[in-house]
C-alpha positions, 0 to 999 in steps of 0.5 A: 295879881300882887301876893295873890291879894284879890282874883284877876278881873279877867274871866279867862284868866279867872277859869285858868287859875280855877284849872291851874290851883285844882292841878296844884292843890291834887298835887299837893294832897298827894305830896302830903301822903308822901310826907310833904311837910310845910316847915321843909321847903328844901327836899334833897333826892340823891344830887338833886335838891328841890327848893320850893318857891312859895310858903304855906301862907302863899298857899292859904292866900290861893285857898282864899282866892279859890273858895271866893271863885264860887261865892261870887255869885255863880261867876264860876259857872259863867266863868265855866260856860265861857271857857267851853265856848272858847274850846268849842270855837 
């Protein structure tokens, strides 16, 4: 997936992007109440320096590709009921 452009064809690689961008995003709504702010990407903690690889924009290309998981026409469900058959076999 070039710049995040359009979702994988791959439905479990689809179910893995829904479950990694949840995780991400609770993350990152935590983070905000700690200060995060979009126009630092560079945060220093005592000798550590933490540089982050993506910019806001990247992330409201993730956004995008996420809200068009569930109007896909309940692909997401499908998606979801396939995921669980894999864990259950």
């Amino acid at each position: 997936m070039v710049n995040f452009e359009k979702l994988p064809n791959d439905l479990t690689e689809r179910g893995e992007f829904s479950k990694l961008f949840k995780e991400f995003n609770d993350a990152l709504e935590a983070s905000k109440i700690q200060s995060f702010q979009w126009d630092t990407l560079e945060y220093k903690f005592d000798k550590r320096v933490i540089k982050l690889d993506f910019d806001e924009n990247t992330y409201l290309s993730l956004v995008q590709r996420y809200k068009e998981l569930s109007s896909a026409g309940g692909e997401l469900v499908r998606v979801a009921k396939f995921l669980l058959i894999l864990m259950v076999t």
